[in-house]
PyMOL Python script that loads the backbone (N, CA, C, O; Angstrom):
from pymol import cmd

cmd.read_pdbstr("""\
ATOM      1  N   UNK A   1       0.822  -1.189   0.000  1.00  0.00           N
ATOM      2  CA  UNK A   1       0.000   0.000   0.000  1.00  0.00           C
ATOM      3  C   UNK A   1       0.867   1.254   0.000  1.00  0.00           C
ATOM      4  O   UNK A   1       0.325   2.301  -0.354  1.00  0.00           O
ATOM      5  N   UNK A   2       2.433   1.272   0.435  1.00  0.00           N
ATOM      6  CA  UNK A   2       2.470   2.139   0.526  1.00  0.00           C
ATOM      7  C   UNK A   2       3.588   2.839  -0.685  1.00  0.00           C
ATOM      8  O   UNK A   2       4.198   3.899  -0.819  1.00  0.00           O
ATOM      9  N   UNK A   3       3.438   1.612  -1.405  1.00  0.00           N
ATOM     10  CA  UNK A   3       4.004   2.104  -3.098  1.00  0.00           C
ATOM     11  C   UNK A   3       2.990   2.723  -3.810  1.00  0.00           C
ATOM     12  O   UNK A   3       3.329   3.666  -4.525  1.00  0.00           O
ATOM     13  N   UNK A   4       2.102   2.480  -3.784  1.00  0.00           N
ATOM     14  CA  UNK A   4       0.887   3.569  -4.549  1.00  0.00           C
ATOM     15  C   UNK A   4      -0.107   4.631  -3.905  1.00  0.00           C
ATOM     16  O   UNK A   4      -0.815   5.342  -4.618  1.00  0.00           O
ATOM     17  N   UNK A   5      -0.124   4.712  -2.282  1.00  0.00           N
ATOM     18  CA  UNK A   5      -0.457   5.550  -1.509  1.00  0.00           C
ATOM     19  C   UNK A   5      -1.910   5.135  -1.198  1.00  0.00           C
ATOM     20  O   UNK A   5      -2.581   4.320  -1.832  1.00  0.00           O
ATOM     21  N   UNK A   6      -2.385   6.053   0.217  1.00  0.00           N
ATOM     22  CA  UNK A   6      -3.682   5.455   0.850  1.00  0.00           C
ATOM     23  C   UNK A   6      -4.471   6.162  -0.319  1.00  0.00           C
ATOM     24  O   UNK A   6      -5.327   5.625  -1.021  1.00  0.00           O
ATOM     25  N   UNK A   7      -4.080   7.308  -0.391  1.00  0.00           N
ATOM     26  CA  UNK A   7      -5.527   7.661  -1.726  1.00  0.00           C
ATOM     27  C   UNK A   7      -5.818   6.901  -2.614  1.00  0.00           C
ATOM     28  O   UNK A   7      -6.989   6.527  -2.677  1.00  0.00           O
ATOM     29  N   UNK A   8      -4.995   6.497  -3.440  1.00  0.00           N
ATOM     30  CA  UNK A   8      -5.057   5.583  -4.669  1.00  0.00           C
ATOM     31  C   UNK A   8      -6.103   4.172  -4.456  1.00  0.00           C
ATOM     32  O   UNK A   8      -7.169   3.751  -4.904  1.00  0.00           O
ATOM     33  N   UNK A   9      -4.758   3.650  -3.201  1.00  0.00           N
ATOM     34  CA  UNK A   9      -5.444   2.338  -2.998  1.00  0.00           C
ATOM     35  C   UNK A   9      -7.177   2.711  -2.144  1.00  0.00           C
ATOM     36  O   UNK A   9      -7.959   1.761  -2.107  1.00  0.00           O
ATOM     37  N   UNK A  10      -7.537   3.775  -1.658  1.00  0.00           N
ATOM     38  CA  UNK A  10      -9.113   4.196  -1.508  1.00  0.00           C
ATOM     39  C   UNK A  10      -9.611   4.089  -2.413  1.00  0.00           C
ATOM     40  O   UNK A  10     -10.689   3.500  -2.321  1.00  0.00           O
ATOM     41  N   UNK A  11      -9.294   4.442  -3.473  1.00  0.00           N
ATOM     42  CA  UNK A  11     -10.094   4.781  -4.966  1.00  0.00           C
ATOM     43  C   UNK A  11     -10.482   2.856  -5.653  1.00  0.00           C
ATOM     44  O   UNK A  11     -11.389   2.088  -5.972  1.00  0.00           O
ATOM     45  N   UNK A  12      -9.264   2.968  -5.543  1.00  0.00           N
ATOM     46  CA  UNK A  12      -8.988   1.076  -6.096  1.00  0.00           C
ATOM     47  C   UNK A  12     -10.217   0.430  -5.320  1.00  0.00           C
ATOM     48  O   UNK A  12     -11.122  -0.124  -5.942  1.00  0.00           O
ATOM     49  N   UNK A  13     -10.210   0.522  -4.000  1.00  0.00           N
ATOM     50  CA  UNK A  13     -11.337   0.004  -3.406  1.00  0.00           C
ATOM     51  C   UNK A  13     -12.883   0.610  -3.743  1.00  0.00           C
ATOM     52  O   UNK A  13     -13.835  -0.133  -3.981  1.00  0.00           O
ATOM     53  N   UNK A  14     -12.954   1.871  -3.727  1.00  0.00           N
ATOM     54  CA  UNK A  14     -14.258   2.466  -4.362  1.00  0.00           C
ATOM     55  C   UNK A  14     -14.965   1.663  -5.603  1.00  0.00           C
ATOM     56  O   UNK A  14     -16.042   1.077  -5.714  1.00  0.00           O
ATOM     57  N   UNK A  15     -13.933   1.890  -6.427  1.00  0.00           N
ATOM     58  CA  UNK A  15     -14.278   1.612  -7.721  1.00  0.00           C
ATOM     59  C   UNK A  15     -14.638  -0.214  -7.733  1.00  0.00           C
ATOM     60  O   UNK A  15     -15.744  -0.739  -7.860  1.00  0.00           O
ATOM     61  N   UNK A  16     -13.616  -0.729  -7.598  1.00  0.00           N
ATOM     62  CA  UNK A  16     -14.244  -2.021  -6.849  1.00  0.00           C
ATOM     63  C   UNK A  16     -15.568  -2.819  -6.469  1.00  0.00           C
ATOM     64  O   UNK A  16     -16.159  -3.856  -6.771  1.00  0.00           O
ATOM     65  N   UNK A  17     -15.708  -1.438  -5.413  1.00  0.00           N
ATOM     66  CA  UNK A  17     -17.026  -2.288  -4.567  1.00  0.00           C
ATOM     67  C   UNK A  17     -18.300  -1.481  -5.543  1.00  0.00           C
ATOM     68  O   UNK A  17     -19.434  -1.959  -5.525  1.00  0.00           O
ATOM     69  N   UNK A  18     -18.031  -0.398  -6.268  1.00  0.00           N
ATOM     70  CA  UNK A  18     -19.454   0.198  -7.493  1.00  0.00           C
ATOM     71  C   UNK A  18     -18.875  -0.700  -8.418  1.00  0.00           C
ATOM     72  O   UNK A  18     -19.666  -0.586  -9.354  1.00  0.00           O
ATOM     73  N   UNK A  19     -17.942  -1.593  -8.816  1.00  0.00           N
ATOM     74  CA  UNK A  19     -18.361  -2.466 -10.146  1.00  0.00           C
ATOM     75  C   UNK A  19     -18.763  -3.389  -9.930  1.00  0.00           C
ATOM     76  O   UNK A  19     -19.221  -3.989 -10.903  1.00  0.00           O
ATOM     77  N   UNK A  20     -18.879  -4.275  -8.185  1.00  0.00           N
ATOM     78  CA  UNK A  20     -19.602  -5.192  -7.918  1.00  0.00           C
ATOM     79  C   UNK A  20     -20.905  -5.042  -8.093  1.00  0.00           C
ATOM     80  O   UNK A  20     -21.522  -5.677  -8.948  1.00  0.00           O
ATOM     81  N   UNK A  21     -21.440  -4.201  -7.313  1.00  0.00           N
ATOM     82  CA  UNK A  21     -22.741  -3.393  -7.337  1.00  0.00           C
ATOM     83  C   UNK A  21     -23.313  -2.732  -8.346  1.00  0.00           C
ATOM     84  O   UNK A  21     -24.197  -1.896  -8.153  1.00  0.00           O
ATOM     85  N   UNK A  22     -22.777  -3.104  -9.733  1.00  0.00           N
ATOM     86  CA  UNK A  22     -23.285  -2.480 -11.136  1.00  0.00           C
ATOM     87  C   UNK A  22     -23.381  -4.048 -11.617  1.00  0.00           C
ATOM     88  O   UNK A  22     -24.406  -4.345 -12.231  1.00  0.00           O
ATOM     89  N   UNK A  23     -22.766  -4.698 -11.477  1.00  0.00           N
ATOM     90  CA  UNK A  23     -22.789  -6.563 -11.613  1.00  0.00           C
ATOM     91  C   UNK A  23     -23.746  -6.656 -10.648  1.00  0.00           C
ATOM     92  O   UNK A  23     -24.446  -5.776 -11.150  1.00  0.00           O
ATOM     93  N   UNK A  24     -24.124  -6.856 -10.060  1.00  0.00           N
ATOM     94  CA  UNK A  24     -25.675  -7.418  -8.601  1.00  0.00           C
ATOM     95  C   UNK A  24     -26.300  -6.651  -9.205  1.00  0.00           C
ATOM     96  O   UNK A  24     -27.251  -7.180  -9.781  1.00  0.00           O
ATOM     97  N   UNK A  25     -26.198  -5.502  -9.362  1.00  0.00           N
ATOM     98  CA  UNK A  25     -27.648  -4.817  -9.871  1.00  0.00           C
ATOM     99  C   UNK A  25     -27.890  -5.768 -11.223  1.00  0.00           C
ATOM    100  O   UNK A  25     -28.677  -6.709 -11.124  1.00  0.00           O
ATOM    101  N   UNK A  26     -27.144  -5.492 -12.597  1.00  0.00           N
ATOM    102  CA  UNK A  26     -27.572  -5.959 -13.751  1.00  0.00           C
ATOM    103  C   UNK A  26     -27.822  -7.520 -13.311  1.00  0.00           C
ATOM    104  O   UNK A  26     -28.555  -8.113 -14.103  1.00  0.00           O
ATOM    105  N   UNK A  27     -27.458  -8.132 -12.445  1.00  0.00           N
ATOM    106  CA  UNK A  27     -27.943  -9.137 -12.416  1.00  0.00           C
ATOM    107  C   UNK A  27     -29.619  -9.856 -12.143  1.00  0.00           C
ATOM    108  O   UNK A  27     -30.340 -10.774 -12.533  1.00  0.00           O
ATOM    109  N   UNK A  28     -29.591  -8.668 -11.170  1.00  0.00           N
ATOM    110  CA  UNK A  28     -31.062  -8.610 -10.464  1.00  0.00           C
ATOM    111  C   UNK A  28     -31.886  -7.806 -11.471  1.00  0.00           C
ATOM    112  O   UNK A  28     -33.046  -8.216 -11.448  1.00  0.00           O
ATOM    113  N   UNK A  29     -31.699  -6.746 -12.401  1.00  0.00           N
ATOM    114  CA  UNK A  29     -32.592  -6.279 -13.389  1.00  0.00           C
ATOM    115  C   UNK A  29     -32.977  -6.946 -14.557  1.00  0.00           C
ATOM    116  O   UNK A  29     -33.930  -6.757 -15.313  1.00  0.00           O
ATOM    117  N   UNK A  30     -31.893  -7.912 -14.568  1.00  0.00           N
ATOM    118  CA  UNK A  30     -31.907  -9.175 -15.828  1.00  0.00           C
ATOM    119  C   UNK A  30     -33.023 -10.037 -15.122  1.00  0.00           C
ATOM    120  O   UNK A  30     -34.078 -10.114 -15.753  1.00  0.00           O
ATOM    121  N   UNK A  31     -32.973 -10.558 -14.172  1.00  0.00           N
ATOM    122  CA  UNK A  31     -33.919 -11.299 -13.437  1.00  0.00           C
ATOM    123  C   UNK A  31     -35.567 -11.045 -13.606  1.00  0.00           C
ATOM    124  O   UNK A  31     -36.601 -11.641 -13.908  1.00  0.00           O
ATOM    125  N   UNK A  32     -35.137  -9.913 -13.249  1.00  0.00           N
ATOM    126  CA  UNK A  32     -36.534  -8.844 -13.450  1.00  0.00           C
ATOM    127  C   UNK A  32     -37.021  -9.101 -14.377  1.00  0.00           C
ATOM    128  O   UNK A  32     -38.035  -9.798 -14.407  1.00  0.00           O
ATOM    129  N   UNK A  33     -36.376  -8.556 -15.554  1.00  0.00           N
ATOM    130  CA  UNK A  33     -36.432  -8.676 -16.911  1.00  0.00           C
ATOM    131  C   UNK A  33     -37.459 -10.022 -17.753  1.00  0.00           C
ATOM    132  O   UNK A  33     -38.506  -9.987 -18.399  1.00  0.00           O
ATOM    133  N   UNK A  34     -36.729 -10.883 -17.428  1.00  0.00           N
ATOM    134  CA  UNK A  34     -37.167 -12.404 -17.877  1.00  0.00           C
ATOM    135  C   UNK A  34     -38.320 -12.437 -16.891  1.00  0.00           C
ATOM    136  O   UNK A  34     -39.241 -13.152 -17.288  1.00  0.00           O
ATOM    137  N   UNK A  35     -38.495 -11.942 -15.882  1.00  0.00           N
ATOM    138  CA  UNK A  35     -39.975 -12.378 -14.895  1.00  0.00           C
ATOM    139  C   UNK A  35     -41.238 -11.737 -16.088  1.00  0.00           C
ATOM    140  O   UNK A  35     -42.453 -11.842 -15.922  1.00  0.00           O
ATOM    141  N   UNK A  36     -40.566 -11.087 -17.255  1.00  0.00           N
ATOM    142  CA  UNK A  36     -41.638 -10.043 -17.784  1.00  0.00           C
ATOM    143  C   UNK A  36     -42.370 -10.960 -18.818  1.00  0.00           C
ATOM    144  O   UNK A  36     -43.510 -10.752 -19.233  1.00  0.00           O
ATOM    145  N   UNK A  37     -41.445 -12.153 -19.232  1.00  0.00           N
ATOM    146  CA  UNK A  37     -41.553 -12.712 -20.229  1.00  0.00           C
ATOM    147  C   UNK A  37     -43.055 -13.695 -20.011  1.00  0.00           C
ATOM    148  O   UNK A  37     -43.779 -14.066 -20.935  1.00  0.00           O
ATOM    149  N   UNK A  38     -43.268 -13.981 -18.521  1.00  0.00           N
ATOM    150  CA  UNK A  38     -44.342 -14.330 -18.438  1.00  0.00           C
ATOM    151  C   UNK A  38     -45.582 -13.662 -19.104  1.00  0.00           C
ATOM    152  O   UNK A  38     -46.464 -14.211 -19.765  1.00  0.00           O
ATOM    153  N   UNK A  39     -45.477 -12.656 -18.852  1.00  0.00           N
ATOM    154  CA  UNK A  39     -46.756 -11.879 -19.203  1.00  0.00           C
ATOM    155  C   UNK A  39     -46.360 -11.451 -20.886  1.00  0.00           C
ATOM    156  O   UNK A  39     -45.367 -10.884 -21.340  1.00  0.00           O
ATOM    157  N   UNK A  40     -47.234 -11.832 -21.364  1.00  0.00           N
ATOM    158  CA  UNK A  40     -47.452 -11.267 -23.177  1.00  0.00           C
ATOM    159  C   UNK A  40     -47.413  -9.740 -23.821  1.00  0.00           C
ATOM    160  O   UNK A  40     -46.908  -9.190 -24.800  1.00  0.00           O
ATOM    161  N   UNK A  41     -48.211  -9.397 -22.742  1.00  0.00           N
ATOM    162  CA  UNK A  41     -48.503  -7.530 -23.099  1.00  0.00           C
ATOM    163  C   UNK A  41     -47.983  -6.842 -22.914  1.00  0.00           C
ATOM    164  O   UNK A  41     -48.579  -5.815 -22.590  1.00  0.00           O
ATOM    165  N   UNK A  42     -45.896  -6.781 -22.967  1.00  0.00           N
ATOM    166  CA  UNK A  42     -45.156  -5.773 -22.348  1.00  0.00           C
ATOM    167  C   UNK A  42     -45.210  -5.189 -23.548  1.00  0.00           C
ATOM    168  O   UNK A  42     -45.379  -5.648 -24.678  1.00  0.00           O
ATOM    169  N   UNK A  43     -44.980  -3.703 -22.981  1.00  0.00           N
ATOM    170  CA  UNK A  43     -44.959  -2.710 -24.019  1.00  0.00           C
ATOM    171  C   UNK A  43     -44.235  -2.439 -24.437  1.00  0.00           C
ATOM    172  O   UNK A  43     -43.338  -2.561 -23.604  1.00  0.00           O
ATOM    173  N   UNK A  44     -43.537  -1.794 -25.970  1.00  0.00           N
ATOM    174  CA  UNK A  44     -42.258  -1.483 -26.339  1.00  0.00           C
ATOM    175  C   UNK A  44     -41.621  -0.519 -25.077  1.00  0.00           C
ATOM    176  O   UNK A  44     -40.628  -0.818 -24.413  1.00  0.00           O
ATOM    177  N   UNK A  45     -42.584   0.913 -24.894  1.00  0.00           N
ATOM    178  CA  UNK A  45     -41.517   1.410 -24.036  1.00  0.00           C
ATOM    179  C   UNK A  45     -41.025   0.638 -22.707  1.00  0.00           C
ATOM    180  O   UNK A  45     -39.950   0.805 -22.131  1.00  0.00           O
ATOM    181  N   UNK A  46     -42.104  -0.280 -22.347  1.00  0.00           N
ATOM    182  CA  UNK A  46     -41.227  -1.199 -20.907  1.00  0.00           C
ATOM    183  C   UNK A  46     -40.016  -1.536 -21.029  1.00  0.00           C
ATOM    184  O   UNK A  46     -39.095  -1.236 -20.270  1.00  0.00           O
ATOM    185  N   UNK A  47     -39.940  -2.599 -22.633  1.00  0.00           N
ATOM    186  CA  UNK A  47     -38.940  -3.228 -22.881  1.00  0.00           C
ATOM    187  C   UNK A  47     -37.761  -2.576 -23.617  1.00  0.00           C
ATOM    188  O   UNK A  47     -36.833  -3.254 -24.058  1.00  0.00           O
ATOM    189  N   UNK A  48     -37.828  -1.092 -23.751  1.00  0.00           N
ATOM    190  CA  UNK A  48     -36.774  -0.079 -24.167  1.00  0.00           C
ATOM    191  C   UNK A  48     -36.280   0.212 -22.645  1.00  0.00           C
ATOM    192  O   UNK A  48     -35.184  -0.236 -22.308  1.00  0.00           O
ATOM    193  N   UNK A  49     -36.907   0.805 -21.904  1.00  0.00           N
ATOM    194  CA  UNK A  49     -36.662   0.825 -20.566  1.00  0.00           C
ATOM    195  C   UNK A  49     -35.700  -0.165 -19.960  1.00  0.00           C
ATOM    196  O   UNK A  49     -34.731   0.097 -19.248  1.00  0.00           O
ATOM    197  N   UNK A  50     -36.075  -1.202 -20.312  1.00  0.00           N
ATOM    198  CA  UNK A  50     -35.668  -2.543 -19.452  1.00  0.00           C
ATOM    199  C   UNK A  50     -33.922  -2.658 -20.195  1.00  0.00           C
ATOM    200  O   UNK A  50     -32.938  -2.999 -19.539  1.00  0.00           O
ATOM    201  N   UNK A  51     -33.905  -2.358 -21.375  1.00  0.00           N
ATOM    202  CA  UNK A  51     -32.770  -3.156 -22.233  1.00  0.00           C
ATOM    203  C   UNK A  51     -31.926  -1.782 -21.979  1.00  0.00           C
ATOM    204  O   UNK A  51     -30.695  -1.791 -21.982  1.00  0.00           O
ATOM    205  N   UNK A  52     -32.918  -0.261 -21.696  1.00  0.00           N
ATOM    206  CA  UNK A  52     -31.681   0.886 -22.087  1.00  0.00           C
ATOM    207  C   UNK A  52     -31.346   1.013 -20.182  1.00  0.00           C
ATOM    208  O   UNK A  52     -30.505   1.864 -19.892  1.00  0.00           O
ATOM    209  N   UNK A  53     -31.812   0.416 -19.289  1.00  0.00           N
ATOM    210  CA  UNK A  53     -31.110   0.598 -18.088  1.00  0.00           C
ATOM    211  C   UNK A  53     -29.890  -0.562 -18.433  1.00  0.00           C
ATOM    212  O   UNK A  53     -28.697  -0.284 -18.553  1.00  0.00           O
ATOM    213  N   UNK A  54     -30.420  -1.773 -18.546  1.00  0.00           N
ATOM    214  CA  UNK A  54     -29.703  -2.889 -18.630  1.00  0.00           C
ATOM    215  C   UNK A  54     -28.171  -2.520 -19.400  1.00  0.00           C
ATOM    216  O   UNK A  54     -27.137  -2.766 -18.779  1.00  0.00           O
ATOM    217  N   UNK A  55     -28.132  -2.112 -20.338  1.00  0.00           N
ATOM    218  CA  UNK A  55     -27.178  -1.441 -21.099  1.00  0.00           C
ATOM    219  C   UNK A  55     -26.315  -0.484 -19.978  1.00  0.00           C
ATOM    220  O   UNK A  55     -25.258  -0.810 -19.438  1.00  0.00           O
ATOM    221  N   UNK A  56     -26.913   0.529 -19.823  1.00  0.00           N
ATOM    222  CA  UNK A  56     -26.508   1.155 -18.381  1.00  0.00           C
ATOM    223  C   UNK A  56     -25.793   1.363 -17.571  1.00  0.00           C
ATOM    224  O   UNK A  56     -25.168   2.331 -17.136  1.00  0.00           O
ATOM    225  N   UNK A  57     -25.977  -0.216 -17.248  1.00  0.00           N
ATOM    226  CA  UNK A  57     -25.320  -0.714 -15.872  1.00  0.00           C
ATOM    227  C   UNK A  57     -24.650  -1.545 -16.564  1.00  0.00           C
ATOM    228  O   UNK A  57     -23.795  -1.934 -15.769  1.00  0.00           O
ATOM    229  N   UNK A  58     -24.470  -2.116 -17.618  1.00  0.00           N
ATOM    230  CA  UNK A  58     -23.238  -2.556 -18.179  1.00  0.00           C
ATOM    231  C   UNK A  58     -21.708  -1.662 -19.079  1.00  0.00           C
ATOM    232  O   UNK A  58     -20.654  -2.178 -19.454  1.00  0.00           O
ATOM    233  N   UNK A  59     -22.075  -0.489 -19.164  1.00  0.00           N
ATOM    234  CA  UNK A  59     -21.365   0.509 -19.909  1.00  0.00           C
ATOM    235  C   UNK A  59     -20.853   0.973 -18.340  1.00  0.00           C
ATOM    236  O   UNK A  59     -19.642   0.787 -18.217  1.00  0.00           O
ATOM    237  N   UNK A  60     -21.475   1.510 -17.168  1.00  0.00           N
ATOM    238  CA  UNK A  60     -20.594   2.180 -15.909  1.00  0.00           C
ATOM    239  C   UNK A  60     -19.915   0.190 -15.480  1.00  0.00           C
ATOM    240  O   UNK A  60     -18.691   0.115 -15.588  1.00  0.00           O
ATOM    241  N   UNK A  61     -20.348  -0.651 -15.224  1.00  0.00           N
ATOM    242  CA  UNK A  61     -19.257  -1.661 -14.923  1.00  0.00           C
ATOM    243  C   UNK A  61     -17.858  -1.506 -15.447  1.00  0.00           C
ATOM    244  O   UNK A  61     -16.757  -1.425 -14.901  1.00  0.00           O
ATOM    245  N   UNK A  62     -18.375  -1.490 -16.992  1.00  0.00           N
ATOM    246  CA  UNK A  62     -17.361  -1.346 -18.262  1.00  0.00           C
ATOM    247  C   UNK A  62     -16.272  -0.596 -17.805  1.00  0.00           C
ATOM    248  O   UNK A  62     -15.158  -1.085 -17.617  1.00  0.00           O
ATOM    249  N   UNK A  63     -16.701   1.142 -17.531  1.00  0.00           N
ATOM    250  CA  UNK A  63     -16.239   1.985 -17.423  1.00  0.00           C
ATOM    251  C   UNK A  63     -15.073   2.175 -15.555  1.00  0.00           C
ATOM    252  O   UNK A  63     -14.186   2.950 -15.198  1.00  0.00           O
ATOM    253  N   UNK A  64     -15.757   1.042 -14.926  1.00  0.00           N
ATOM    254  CA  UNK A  64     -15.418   1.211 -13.556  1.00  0.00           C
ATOM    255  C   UNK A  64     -14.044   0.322 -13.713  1.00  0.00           C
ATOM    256  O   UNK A  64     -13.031   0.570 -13.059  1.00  0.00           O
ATOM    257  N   UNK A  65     -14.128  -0.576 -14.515  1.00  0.00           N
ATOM    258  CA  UNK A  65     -13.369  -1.682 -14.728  1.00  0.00           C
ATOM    259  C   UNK A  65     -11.852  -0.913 -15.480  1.00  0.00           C
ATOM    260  O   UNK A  65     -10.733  -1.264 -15.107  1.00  0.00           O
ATOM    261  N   UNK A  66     -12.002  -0.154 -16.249  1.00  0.00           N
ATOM    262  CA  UNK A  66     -11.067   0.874 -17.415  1.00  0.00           C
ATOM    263  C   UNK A  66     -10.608   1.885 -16.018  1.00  0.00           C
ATOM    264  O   UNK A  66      -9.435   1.939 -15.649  1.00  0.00           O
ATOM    265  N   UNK A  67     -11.526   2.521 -15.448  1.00  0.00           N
ATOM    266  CA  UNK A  67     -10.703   3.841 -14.074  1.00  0.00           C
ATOM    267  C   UNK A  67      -9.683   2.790 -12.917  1.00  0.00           C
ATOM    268  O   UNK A  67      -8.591   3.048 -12.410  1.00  0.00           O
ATOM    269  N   UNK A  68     -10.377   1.815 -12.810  1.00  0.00           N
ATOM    270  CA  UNK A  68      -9.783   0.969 -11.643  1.00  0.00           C
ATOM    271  C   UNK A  68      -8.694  -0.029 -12.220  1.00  0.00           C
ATOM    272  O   UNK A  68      -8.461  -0.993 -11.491  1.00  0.00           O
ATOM    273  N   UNK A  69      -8.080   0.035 -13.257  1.00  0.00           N
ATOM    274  CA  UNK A  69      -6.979  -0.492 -13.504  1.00  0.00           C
ATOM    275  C   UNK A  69      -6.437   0.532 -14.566  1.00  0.00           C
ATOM    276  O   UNK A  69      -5.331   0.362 -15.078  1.00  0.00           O
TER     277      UNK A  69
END
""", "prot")
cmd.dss("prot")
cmd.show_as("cartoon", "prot")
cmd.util.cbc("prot")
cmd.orient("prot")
């Protein structure tokens, strides 16, 4: 730790524990997602909704993954 300093290695950890938590989320909105498939009558905007969060939370993972290394 103390070749790259406490700030750094804070950040390293930040970023970390929001790309876990962008992974659990998309995981649990994917979940969601497919619960929809039961029902027939989703609407385009639901399922724009559903795919443009989903996207989302895979572009800040993306992005957490690129700051944190």
């Amino acid at each position: 730790m103390s070749a790259i300093g406490p700030v750094v290695s804070i950040c390293i950890v930040i970023f970390y524990i929001m790309n876990y938590t962008c992974s659990v989320s998309a995981n649990f909105w994917l979940s969601a997602w497919s619960n929809d498939a039961d029902n027939a009558t989703v609407s385009m905007e639901q399922r724009d909704m559903r795919l443009g969060v989903y996207g989302a939370l895979g572009l800040a993972q993306g992005w957490m993954d690129f700051v944190r290394f």
